[in-house]
PDB file of N, CA, C, O and CB in Angstrom:
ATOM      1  N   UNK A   1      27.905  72.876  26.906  1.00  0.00           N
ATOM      2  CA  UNK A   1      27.571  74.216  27.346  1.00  0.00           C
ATOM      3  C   UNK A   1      27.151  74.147  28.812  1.00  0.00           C
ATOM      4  O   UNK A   1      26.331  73.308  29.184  1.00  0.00           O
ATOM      5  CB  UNK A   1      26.446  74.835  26.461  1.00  0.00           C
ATOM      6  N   UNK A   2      27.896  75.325  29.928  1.00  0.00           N
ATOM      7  CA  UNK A   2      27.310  75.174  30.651  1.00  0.00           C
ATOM      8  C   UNK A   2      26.328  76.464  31.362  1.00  0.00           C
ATOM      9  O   UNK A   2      26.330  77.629  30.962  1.00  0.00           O
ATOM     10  CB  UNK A   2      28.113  74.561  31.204  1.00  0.00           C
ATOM     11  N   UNK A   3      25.639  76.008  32.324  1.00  0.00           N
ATOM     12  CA  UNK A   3      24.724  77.395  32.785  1.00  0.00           C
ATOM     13  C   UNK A   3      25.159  78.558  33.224  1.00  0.00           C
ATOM     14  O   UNK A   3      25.905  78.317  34.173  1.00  0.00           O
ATOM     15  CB  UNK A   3      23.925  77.204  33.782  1.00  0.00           C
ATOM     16  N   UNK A   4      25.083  79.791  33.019  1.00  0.00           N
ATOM     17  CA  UNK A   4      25.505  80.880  33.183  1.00  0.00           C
ATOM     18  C   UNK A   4      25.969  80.990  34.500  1.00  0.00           C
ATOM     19  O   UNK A   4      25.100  80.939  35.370  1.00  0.00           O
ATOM     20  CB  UNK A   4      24.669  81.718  32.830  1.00  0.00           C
ATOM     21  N   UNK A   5      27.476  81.171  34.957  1.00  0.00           N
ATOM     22  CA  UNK A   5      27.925  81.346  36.346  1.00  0.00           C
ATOM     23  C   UNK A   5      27.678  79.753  36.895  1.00  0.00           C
ATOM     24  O   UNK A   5      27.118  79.435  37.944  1.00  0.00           O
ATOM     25  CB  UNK A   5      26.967  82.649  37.230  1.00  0.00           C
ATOM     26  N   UNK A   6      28.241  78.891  35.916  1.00  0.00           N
ATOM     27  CA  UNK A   6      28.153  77.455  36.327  1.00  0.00           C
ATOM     28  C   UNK A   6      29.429  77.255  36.418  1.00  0.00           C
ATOM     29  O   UNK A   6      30.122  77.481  35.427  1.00  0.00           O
ATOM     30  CB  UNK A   6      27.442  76.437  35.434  1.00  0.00           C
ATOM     31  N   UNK A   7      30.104  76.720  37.797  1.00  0.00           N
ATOM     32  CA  UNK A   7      31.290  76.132  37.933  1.00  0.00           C
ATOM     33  C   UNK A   7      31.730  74.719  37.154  1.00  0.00           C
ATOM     34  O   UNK A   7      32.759  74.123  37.474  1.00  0.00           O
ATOM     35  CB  UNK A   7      31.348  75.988  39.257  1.00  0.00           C
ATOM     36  N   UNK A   8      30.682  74.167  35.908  1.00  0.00           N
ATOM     37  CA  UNK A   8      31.373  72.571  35.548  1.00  0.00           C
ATOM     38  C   UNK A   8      31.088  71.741  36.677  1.00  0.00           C
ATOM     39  O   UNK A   8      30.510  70.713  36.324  1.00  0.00           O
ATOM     40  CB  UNK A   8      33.143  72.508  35.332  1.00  0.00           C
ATOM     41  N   UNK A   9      31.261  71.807  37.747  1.00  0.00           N
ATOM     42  CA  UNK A   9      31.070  71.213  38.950  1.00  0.00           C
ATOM     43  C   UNK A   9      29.164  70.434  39.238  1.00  0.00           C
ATOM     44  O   UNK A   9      28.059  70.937  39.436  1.00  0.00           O
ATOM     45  CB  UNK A   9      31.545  72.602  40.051  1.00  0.00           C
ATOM     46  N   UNK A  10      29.731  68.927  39.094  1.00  0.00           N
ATOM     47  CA  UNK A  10      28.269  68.032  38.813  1.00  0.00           C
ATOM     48  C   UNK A  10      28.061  68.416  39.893  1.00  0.00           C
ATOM     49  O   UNK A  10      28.865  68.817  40.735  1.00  0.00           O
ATOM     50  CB  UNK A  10      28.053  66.361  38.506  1.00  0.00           C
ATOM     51  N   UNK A  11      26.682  68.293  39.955  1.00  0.00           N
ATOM     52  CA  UNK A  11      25.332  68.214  41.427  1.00  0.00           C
ATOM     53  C   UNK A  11      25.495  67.003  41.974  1.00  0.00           C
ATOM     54  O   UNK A  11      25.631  66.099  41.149  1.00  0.00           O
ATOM     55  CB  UNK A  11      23.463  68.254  41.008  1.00  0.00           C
ATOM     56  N   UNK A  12      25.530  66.644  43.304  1.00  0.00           N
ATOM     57  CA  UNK A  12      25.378  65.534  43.704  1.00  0.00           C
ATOM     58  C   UNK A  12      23.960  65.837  44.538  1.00  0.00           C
ATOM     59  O   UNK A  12      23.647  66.968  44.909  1.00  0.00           O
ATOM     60  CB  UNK A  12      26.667  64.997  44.423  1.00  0.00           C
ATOM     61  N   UNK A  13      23.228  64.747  44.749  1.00  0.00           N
ATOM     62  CA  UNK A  13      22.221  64.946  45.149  1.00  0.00           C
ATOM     63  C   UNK A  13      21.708  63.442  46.150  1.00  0.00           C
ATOM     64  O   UNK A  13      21.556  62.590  45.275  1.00  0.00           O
ATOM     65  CB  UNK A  13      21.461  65.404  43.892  1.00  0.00           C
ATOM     66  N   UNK A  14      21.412  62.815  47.426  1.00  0.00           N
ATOM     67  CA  UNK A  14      20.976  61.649  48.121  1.00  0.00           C
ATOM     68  C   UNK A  14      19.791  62.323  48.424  1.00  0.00           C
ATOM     69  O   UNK A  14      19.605  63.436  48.917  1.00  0.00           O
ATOM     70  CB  UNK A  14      21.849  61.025  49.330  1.00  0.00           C
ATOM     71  N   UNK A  15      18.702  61.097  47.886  1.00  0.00           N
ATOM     72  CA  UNK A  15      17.384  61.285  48.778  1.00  0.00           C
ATOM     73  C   UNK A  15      17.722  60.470  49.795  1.00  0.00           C
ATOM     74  O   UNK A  15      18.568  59.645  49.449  1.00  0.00           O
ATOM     75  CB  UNK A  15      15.917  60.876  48.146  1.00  0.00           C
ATOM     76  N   UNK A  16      17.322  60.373  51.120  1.00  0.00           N
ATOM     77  CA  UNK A  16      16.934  59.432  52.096  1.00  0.00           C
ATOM     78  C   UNK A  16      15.868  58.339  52.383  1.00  0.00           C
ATOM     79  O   UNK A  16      15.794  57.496  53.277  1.00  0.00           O
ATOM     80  CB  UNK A  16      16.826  60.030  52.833  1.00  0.00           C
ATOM     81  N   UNK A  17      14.845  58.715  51.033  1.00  0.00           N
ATOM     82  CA  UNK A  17      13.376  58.823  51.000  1.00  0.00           C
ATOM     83  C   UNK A  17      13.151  58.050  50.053  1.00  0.00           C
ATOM     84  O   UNK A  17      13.926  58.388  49.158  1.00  0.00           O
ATOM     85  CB  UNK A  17      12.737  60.110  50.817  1.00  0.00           C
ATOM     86  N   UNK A  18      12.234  56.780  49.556  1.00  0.00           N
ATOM     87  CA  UNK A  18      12.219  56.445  48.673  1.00  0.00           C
ATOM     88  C   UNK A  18      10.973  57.516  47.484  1.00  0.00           C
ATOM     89  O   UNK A  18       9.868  57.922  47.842  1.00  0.00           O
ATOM     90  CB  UNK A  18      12.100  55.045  49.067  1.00  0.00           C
ATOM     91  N   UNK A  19      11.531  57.708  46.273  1.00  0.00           N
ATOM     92  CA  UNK A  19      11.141  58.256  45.572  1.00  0.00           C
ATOM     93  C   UNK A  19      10.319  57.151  44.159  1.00  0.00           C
ATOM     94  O   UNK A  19      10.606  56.144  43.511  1.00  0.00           O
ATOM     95  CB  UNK A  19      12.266  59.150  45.425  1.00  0.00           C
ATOM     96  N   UNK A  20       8.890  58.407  44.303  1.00  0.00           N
ATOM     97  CA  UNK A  20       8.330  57.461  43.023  1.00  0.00           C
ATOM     98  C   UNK A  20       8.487  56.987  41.687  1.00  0.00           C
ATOM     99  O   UNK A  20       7.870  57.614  40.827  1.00  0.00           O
ATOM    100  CB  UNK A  20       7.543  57.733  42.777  1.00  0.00           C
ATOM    101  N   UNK A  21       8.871  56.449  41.489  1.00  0.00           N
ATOM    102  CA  UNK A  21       9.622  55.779  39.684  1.00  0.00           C
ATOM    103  C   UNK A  21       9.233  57.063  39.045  1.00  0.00           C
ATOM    104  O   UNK A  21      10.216  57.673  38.625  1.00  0.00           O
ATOM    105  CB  UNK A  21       8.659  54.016  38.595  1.00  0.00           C
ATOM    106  N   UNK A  22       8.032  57.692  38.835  1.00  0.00           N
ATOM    107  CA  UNK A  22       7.195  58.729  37.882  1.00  0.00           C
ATOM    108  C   UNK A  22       8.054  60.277  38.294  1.00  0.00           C
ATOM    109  O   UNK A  22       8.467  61.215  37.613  1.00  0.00           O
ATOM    110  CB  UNK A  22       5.146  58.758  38.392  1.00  0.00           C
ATOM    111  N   UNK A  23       8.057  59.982  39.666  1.00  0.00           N
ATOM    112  CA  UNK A  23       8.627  61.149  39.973  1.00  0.00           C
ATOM    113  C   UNK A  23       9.733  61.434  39.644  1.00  0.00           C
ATOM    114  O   UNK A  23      10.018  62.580  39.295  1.00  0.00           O
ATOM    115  CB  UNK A  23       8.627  61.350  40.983  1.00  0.00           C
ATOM    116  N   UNK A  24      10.700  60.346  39.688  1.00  0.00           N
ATOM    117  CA  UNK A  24      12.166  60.501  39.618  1.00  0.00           C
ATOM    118  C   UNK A  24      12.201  60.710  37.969  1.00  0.00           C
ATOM    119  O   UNK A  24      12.772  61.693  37.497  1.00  0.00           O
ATOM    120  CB  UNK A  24      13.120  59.069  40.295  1.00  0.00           C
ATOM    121  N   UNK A  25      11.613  59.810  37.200  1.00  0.00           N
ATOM    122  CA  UNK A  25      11.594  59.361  35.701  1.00  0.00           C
ATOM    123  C   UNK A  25      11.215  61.142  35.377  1.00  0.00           C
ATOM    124  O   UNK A  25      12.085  61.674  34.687  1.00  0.00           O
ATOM    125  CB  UNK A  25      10.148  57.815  35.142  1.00  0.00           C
ATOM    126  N   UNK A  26      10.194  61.953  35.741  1.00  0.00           N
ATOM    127  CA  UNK A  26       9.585  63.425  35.287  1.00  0.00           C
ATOM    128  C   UNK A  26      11.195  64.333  35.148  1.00  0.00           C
ATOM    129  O   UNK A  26      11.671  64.995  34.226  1.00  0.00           O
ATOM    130  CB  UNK A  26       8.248  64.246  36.807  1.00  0.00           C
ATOM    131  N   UNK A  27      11.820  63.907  36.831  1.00  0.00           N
ATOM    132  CA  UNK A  27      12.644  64.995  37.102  1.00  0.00           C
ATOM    133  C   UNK A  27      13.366  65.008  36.178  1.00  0.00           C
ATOM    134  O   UNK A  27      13.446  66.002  35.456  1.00  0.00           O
ATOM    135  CB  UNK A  27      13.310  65.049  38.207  1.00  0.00           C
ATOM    136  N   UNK A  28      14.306  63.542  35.901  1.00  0.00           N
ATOM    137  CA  UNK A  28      15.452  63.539  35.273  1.00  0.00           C
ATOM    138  C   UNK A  28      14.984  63.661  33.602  1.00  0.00           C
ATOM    139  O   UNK A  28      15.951  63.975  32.909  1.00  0.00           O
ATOM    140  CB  UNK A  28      16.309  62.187  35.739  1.00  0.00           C
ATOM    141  N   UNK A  29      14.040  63.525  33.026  1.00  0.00           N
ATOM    142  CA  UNK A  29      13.569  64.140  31.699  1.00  0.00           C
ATOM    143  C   UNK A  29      14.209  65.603  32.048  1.00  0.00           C
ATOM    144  O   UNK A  29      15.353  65.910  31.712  1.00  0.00           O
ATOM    145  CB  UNK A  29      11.700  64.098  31.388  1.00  0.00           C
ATOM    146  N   UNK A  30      13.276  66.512  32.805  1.00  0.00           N
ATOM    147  CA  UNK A  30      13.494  67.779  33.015  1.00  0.00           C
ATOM    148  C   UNK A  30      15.253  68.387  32.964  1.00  0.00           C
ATOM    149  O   UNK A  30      15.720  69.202  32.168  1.00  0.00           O
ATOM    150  CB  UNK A  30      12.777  67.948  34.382  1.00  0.00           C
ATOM    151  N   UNK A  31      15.974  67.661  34.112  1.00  0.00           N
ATOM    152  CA  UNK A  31      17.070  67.615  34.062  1.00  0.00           C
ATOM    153  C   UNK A  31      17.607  67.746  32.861  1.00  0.00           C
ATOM    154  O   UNK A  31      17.820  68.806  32.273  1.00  0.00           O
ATOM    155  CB  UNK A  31      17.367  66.767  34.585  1.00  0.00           C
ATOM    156  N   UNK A  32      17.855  66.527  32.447  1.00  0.00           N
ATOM    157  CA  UNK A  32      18.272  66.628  30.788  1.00  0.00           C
ATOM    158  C   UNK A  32      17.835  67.230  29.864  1.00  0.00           C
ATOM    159  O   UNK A  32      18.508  67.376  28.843  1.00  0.00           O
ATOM    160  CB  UNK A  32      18.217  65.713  30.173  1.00  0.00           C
ATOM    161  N   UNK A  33      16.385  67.816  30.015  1.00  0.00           N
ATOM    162  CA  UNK A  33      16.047  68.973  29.029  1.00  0.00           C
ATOM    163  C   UNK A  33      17.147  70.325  29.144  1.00  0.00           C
ATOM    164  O   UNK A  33      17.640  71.090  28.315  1.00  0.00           O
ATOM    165  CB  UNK A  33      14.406  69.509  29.415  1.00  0.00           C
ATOM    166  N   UNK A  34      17.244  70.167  30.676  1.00  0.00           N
ATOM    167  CA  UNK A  34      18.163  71.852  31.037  1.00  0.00           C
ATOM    168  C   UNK A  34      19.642  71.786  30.516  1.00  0.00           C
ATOM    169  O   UNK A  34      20.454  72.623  30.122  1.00  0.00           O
ATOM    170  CB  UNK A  34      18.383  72.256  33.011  1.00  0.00           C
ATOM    171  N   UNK A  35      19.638  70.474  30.682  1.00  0.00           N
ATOM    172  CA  UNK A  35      21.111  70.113  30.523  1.00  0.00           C
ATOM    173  C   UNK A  35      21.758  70.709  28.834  1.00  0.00           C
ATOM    174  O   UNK A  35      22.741  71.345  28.455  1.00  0.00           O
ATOM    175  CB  UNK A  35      21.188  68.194  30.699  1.00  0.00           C
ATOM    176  N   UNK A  36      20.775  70.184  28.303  1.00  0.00           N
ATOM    177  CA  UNK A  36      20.591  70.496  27.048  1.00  0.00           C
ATOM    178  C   UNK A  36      20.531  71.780  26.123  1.00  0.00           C
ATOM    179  O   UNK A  36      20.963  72.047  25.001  1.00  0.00           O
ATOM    180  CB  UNK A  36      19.748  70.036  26.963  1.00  0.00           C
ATOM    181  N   UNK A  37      20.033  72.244  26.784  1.00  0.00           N
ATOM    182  CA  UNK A  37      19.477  74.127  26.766  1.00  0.00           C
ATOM    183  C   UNK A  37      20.794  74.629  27.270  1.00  0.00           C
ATOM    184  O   UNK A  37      21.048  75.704  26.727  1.00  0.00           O
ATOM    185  CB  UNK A  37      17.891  74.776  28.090  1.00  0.00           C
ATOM    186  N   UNK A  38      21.752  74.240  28.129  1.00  0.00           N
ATOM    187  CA  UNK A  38      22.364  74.808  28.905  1.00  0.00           C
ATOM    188  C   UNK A  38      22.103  75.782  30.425  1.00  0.00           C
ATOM    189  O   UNK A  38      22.915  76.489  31.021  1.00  0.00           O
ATOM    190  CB  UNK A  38      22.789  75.265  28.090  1.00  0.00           C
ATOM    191  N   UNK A  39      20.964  75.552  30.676  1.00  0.00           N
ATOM    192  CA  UNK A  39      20.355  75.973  31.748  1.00  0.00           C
ATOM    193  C   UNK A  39      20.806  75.364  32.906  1.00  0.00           C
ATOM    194  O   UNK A  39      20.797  76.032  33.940  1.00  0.00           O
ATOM    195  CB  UNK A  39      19.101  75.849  31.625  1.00  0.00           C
ATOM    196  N   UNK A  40      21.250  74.074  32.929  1.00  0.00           N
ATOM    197  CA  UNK A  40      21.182  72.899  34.423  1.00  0.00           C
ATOM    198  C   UNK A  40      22.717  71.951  34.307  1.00  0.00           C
ATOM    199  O   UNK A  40      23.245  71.382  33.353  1.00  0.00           O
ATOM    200  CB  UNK A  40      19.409  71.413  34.247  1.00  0.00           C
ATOM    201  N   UNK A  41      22.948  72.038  35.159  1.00  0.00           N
ATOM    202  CA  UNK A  41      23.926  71.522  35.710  1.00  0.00           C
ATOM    203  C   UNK A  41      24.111  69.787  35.476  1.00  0.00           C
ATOM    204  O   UNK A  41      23.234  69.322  36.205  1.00  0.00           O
ATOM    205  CB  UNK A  41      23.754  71.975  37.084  1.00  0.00           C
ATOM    206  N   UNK A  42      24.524  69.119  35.093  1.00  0.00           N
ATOM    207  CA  UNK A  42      24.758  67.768  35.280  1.00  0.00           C
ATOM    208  C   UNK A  42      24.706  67.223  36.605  1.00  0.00           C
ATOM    209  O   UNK A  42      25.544  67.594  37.426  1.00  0.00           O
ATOM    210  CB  UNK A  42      25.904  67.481  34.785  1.00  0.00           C
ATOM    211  N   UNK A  43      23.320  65.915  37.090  1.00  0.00           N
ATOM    212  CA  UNK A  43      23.231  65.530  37.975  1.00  0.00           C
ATOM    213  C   UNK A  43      23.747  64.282  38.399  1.00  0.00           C
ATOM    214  O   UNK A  43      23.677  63.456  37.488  1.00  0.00           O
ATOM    215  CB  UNK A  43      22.352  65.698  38.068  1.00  0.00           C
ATOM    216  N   UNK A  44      24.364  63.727  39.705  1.00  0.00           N
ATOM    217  CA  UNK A  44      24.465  62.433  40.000  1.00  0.00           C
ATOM    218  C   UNK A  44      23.565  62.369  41.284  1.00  0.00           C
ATOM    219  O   UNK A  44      23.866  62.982  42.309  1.00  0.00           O
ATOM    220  CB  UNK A  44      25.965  61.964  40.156  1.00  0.00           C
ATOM    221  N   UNK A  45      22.243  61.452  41.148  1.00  0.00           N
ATOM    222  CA  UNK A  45      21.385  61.749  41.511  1.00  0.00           C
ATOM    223  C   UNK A  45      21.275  59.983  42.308  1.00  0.00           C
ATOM    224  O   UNK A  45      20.908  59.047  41.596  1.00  0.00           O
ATOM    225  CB  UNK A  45      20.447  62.498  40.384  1.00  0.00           C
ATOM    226  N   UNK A  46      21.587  59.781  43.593  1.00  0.00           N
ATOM    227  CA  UNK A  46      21.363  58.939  44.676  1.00  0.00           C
ATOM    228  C   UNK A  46      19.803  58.462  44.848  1.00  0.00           C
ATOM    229  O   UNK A  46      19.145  59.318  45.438  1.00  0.00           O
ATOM    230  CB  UNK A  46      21.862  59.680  45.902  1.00  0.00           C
ATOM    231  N   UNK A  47      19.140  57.425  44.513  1.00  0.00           N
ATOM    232  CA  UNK A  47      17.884  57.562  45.368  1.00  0.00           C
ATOM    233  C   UNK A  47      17.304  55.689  45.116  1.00  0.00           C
ATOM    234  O   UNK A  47      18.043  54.834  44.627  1.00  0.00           O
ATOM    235  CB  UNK A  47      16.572  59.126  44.573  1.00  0.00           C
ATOM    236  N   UNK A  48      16.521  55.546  45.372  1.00  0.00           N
ATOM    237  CA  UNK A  48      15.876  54.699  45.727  1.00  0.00           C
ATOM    238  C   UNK A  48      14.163  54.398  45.566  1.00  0.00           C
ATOM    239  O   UNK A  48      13.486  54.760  46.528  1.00  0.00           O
ATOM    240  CB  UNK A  48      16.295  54.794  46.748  1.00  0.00           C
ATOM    241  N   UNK A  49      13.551  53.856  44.582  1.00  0.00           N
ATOM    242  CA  UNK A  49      11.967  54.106  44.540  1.00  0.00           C
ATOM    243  C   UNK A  49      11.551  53.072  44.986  1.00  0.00           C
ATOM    244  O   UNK A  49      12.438  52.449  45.570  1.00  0.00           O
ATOM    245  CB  UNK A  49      11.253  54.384  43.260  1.00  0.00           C
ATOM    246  N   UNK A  50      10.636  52.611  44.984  1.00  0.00           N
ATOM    247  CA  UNK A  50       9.444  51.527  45.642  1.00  0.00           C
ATOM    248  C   UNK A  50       9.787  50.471  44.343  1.00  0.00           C
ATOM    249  O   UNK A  50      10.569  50.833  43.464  1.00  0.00           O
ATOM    250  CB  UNK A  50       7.356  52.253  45.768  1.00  0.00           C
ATOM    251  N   UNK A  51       9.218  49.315  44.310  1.00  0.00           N
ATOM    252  CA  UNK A  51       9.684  48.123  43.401  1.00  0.00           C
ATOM    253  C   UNK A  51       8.529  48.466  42.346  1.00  0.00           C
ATOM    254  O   UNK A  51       7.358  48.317  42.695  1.00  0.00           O
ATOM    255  CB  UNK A  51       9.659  46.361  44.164  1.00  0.00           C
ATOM    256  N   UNK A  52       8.809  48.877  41.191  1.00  0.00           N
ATOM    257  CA  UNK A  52       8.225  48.640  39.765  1.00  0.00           C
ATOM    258  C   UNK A  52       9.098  47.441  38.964  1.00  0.00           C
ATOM    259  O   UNK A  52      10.249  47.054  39.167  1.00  0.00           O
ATOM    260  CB  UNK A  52       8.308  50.152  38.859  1.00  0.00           C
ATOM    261  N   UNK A  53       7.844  46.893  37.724  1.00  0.00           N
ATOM    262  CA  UNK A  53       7.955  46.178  36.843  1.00  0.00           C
ATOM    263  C   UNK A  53       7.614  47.251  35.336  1.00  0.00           C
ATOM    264  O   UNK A  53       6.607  47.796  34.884  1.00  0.00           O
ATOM    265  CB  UNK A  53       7.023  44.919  37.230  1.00  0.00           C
ATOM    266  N   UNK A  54       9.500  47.134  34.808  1.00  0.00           N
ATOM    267  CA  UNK A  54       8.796  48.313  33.573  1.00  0.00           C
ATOM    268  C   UNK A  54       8.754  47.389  32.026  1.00  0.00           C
ATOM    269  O   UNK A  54       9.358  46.332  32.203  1.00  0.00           O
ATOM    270  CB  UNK A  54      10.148  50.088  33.299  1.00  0.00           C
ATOM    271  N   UNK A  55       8.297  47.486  30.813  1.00  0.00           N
ATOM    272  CA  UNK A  55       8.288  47.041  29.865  1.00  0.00           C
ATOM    273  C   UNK A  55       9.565  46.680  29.339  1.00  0.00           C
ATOM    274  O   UNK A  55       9.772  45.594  28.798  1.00  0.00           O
ATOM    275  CB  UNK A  55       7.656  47.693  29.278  1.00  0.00           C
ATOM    276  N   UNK A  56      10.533  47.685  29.508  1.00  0.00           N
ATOM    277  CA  UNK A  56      11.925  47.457  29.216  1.00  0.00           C
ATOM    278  C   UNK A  56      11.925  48.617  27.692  1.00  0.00           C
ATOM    279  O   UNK A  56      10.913  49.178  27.272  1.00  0.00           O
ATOM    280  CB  UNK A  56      12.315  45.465  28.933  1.00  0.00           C
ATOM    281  N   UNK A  57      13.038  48.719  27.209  1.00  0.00           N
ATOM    282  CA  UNK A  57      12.570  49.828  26.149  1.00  0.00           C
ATOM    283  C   UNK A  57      12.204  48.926  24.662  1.00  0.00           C
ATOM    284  O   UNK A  57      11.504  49.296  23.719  1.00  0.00           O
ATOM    285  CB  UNK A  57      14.020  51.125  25.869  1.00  0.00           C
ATOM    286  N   UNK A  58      12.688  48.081  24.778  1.00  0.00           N
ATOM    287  CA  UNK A  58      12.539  47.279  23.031  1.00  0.00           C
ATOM    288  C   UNK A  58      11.144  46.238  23.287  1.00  0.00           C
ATOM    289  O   UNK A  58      10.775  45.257  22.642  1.00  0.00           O
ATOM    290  CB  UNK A  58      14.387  45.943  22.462  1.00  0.00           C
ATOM    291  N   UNK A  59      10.475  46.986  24.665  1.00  0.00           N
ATOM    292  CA  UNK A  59       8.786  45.940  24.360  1.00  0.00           C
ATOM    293  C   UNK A  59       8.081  46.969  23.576  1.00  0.00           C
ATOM    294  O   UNK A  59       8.277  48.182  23.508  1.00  0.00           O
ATOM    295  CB  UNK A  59       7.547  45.437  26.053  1.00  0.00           C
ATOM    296  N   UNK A  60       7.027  46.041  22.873  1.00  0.00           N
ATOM    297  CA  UNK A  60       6.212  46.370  22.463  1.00  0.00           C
ATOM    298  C   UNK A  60       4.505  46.561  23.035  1.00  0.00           C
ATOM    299  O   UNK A  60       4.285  45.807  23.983  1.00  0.00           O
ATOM    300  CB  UNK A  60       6.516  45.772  21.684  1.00  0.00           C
ATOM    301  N   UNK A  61       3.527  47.257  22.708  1.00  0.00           N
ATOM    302  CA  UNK A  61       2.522  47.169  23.623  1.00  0.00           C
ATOM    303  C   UNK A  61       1.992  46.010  23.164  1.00  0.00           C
ATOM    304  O   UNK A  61       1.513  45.428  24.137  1.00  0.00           O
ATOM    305  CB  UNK A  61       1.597  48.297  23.740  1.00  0.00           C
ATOM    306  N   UNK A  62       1.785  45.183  21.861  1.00  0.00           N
ATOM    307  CA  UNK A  62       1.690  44.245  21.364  1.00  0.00           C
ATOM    308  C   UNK A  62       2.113  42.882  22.016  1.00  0.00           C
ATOM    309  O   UNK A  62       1.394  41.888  22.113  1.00  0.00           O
ATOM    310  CB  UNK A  62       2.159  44.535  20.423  1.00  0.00           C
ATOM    311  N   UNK A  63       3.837  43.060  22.588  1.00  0.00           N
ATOM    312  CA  UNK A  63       4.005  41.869  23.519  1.00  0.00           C
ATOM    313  C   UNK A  63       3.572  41.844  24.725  1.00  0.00           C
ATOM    314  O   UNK A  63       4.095  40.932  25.366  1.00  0.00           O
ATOM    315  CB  UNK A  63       5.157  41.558  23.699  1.00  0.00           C
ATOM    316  N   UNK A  64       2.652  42.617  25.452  1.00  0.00           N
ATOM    317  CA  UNK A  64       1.961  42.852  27.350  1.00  0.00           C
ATOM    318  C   UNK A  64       0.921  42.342  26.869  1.00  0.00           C
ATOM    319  O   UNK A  64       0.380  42.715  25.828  1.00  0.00           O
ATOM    320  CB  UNK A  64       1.633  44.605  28.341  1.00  0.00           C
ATOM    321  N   UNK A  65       0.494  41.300  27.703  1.00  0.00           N
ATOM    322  CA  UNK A  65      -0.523  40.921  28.108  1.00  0.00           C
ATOM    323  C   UNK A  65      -1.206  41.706  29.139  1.00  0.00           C
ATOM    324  O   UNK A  65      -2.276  41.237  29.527  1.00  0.00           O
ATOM    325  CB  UNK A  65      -0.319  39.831  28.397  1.00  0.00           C
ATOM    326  N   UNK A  66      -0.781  42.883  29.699  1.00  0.00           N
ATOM    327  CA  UNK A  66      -1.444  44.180  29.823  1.00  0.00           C
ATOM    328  C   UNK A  66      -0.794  45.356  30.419  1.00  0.00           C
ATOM    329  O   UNK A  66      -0.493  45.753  31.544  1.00  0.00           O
ATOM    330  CB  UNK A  66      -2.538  44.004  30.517  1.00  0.00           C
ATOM    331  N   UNK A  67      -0.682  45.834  28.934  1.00  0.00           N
ATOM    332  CA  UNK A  67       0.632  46.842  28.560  1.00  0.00           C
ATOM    333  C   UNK A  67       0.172  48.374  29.586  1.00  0.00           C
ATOM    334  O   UNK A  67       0.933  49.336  29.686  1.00  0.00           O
ATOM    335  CB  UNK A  67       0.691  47.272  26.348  1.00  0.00           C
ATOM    336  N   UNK A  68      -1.286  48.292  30.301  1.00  0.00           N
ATOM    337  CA  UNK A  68      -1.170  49.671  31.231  1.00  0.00           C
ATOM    338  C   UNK A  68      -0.681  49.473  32.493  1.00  0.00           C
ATOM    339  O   UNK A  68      -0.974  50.315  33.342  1.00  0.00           O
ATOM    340  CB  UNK A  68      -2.489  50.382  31.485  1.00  0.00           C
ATOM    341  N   UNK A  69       0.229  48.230  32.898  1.00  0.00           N
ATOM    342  CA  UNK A  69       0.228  48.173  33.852  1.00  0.00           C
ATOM    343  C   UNK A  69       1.820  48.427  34.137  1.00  0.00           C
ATOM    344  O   UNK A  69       2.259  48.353  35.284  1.00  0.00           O
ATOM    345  CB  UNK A  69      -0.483  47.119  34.187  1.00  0.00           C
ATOM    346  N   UNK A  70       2.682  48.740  32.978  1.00  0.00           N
ATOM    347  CA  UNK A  70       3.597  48.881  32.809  1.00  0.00           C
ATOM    348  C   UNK A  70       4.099  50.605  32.723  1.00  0.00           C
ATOM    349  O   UNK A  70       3.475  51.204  31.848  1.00  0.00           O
ATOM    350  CB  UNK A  70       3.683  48.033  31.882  1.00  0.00           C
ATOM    351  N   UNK A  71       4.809  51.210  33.258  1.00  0.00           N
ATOM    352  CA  UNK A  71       5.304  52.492  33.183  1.00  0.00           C
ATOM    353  C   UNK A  71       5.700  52.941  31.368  1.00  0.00           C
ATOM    354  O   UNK A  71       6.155  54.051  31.092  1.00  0.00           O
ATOM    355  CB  UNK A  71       6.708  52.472  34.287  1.00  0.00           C
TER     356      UNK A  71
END
């Protein structure tokens, strides 16, 4: 489904800027919420954040030896 008076036509989008893991990680939730709804456009989204260390998705908080330090 796409958004009302939506050409199909993906978003392209370059930051120049490095963007914060949290920030980018919020947007593209959001994104894909719209996407979903049919509200938002499909993004290809260019960018670059600062160096994080993430858990990976199949850790457990059980395997961190200190799991808040992880996104």
């Amino acid at each position: 489904m796409q958004p009302d008076g939506a050409t199909g036509v993906i978003e392209w989008r370059v930051s120049d800027m490095p963007i914060a893991y949290e920030v980018a990680l919020a947007e593209m939730d959001a994104r894909a919420a719209g996407i979903a709804e049919g509200t938002e456009r499909e993004l290809v989204w260019l960018l670059e954040h600062p160096p994080v260390y993430t858990a990976g998705t199949s850790a457990k908080p059980a395997d961190l030896l200190t799991p808040e330090r992880f996104p």
